[in-house]
C-alpha positions in Angstrom: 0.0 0.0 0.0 2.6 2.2 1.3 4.4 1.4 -2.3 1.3 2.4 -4.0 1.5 5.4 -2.6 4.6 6.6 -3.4 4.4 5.5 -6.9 0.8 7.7 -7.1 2.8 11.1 -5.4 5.6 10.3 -8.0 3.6 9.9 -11.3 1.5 13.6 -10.0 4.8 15.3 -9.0 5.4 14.1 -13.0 2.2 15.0 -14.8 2.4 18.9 -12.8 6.0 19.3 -13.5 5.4 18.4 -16.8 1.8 21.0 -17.5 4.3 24.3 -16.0 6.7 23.7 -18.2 4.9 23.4 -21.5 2.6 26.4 -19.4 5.8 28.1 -19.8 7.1 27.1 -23.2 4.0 28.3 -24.5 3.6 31.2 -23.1 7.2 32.4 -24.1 6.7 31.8 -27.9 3.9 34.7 -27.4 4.4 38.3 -28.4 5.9 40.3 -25.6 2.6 42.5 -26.0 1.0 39.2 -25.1 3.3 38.3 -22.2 2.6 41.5 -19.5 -0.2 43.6 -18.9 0.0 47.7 -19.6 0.4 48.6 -16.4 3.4 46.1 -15.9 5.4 47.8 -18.8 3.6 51.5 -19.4 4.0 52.9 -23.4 6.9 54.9 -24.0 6.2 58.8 -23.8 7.0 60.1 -27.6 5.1 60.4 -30.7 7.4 59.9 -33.8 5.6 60.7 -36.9 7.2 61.5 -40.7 8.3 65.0 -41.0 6.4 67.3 -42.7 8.1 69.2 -45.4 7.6 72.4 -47.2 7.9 72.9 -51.3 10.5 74.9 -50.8 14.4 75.0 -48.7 17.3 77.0 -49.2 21.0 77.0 -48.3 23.0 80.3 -48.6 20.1 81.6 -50.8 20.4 78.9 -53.0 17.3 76.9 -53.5 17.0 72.9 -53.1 15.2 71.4 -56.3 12.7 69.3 -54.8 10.8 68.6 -57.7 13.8 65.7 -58.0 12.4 63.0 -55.9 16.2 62.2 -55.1 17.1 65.4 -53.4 13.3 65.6 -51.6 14.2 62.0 -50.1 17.8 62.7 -49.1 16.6 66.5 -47.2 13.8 64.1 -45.7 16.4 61.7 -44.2 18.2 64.6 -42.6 14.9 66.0 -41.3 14.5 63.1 -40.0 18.0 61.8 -38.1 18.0 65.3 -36.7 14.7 65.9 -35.3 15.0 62.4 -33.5 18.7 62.2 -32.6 17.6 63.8 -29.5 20.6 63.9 -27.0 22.7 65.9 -30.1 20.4 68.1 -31.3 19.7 69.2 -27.7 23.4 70.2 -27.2 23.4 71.8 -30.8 20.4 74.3 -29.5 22.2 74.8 -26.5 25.8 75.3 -27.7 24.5 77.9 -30.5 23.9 80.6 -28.1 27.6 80.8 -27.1 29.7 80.2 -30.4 26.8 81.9 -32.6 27.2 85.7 -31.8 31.0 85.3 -32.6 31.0 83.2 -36.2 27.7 85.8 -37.4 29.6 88.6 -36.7 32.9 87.5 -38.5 30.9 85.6 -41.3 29.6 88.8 -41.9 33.0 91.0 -42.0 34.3 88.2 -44.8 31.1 88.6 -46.7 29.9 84.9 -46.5 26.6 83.8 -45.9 25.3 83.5 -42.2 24.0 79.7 -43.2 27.4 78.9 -43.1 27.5 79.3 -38.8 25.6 75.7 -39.5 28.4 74.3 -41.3 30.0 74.2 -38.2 27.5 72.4 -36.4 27.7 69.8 -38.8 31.2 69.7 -39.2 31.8 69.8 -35.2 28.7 70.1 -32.9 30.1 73.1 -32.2 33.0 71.5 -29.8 36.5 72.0 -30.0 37.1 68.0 -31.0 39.7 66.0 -32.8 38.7 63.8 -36.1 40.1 60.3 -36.7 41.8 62.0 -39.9 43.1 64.7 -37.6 40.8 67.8 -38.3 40.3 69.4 -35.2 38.4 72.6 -33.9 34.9 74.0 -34.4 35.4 74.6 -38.3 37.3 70.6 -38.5 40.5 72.1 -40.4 43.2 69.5 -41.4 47.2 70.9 -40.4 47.5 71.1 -44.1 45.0 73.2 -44.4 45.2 75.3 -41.4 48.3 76.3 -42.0 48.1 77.3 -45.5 44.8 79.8 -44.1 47.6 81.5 -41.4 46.5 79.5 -38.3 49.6 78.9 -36.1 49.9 74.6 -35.5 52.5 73.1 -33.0 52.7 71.4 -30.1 52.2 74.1 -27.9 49.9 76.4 -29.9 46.8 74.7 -32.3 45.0 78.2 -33.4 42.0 75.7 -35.3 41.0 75.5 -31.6 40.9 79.4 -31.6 37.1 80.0 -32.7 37.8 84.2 -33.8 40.8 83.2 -35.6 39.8 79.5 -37.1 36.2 81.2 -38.2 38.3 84.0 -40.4 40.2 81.5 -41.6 37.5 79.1 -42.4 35.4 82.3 -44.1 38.6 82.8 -46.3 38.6 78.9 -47.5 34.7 79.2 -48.5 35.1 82.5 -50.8 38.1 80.6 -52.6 35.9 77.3 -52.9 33.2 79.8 -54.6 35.2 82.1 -56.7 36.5 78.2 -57.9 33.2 76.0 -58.0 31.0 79.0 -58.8 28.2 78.9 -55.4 28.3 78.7 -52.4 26.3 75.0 -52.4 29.7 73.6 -54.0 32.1 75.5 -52.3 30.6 73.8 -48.9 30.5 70.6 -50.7 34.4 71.0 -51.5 35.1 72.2 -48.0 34.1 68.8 -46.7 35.6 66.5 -49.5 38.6 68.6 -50.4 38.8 70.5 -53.7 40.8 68.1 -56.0 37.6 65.5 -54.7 35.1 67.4 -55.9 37.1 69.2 -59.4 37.9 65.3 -59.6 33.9 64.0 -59.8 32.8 67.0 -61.9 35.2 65.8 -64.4 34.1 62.6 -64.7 30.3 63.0 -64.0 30.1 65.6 -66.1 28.3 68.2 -64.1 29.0 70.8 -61.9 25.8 70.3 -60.1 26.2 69.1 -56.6 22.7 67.9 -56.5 23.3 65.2 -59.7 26.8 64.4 -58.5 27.2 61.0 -57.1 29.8 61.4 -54.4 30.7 59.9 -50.8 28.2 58.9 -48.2 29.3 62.1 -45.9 30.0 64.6 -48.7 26.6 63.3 -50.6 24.6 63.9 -46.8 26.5 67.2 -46.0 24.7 70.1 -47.8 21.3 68.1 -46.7 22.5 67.6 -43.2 23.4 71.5 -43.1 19.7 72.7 -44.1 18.6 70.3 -42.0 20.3 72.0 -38.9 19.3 74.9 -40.0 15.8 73.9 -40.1 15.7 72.4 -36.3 17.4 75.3 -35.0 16.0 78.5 -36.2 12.8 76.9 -35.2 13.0 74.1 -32.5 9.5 74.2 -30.9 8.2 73.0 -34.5 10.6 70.0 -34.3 9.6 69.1 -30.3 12.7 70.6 -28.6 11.3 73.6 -25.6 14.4 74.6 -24.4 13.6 77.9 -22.0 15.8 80.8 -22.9 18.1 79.7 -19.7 19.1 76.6 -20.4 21.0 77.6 -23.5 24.9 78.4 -22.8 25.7 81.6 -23.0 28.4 83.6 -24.4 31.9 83.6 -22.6 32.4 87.1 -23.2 33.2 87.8 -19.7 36.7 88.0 -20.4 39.3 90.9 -20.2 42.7 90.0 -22.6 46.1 89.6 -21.2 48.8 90.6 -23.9 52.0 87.8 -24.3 55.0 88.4 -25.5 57.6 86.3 -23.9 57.4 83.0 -22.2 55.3 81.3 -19.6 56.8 78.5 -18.0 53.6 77.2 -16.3 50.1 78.3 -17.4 48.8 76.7 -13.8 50.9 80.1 -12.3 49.5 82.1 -14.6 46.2 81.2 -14.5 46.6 81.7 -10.6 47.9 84.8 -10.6 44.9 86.3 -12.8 42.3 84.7 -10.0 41.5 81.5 -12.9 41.5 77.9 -12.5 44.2 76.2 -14.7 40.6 74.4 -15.8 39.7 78.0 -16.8 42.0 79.5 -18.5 41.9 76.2 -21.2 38.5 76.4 -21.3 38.5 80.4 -22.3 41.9 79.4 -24.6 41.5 75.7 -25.9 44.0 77.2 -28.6 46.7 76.5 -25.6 47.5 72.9 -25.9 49.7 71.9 -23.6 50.6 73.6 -20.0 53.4 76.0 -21.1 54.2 78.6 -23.6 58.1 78.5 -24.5 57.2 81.3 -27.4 61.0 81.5 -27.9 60.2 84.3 -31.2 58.8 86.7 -28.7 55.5 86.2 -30.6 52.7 88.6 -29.5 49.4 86.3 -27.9 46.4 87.4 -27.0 45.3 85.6 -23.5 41.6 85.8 -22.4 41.0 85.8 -18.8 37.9 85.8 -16.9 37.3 89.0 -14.9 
């Protein structure tokens, strides 16, 4: 009996075992929808819809064609990446406010279009960073390039970090690209590929036209990428981004100058002795690279310090 028994507890310890686990198998072949109930897992809080677009855009008062399907789908895409690429295009509002007021005004002494302040959002984010192929500052000049424009470039000194100067230089670069390529749509088009790249496909495609060119991934994105910036930040509540007046960065203008003419062994010293952090005094002059200035030519710098 006792035998019995066991056998009875064994075969229903069996048969339950065995209904939870094909419970269990069958209920994870389901739809994760299927699998939890809303208020386990609530919807995520956004609304992504398609962009709506407008017949016309415009980069330095050249107008898009969008009766080509082609260029309407390629401005779409960069509608699109940049109205959700949230996290970026956050900073980009924010960052605008303090590098903006600066590249207008000197964009406007060279005489090149203010649409080209969002070159440098798409060539940088507006930070002072470092490319793989070593272009580095806001305007993303190669050594090559930045020398040949008058920016100083050693070990010491890297004046593509220097926005005033690096922004007159990069304004100079853009009206030779034009007086070569003939508008301004081309000359940004060569500033991002390099001028033999883009004299190179004209030749062999036969047009000057950057819209019927078939270039690089990043070079055939760029002019879209740059209206597209445009668009989302001359008006961000259209695109979803409410960003109170506040919250941008503002201008470091709050700076008195400090003329150099003769070495400074440590910038921590001198940063101290004008009431700045070392942190500071790099963050007012990222053109200063390392944490001394040998200036062994008796070159004349301009130093900002915060007052």
């Amino acid at each position: 009996m006792q035998k019995n028994i066991q056998i009875y507890t064994i075969t229903l310890a069996v048969f339950f075992t065995a209904i939870l686990f094909y419970s269990f198998s069958k209920d994870s072949k389901l739809p994760a929808k299927s699998r939890y109930s809303v208020s386990a897992v609530p919807p995520i809080a956004q609304v992504v819809e398609s962009i709506p677009m407008r017949d016309n855009y415009d980069f330095a008062g050249e107008q898009l064609p969008l009766d080509n399907f082609d260029v309407r789908e390629r401005l779409e895409r960069e509608l699109t990446v940049n109205t959700y690429w949230h996290s970026s295009t956050v900073l980009n509002l924010k960052r605008t406010a303090r590098f903006f007021p600066t590249i207008e005004k000197i964009l406007k002494e060279e005489g090149v279009p203010d649409d080209f302040k969002y070159l440098a959002v798409a060539e940088s984010n507006l930070e002072n960073v470092t490319s793989p192929a070593g272009a580095a500052g806001l305007w993303q000049f190669l050594k090559g390039a930045g020398k040949e424009y008058g920016l100083e470039i050693n070990k010491e000194v890297d004046e593509r970090y220097h926005l005033e100067k690096a922004t007159h230089a990069a304004a100079k670069y853009l009206k030779k690209l034009k007086a070569r390529f003939g508008n301004w749509t081309m000359a940004a088009a060569a500033y991002n590929a390099g001028a033999s790249r883009i004299s190179n496909a004209v030749d062999n495609q036969k047009t000057g036209n950057y819209y019927d060119l078939n270039l690089n991934i990043e070079t055939g994105r760029y002019i879209f990428r740059i209206v597209a910036l445009k668009e989302v930040i001359t008006q961000p509540l259209q695109f979803g981004y409410q960003i109170d007046k506040e919250d941008y960065y503002p201008p470091l203008d709050d700076f008195a100058i400090v003329t150099v003419n003769k070495e400074i062994k440590n910038l921590g010293d001198f940063a101290k002795k004008y009431g700045m952090t070392y942190r500071m005094l790099k963050v007012y002059n990222p053109w200063l690279r390392t944490d001394k200035l040998t200036n062994k030519q008796h070159k004349t710098y301009y130093i900002k310090v915060k007052k």
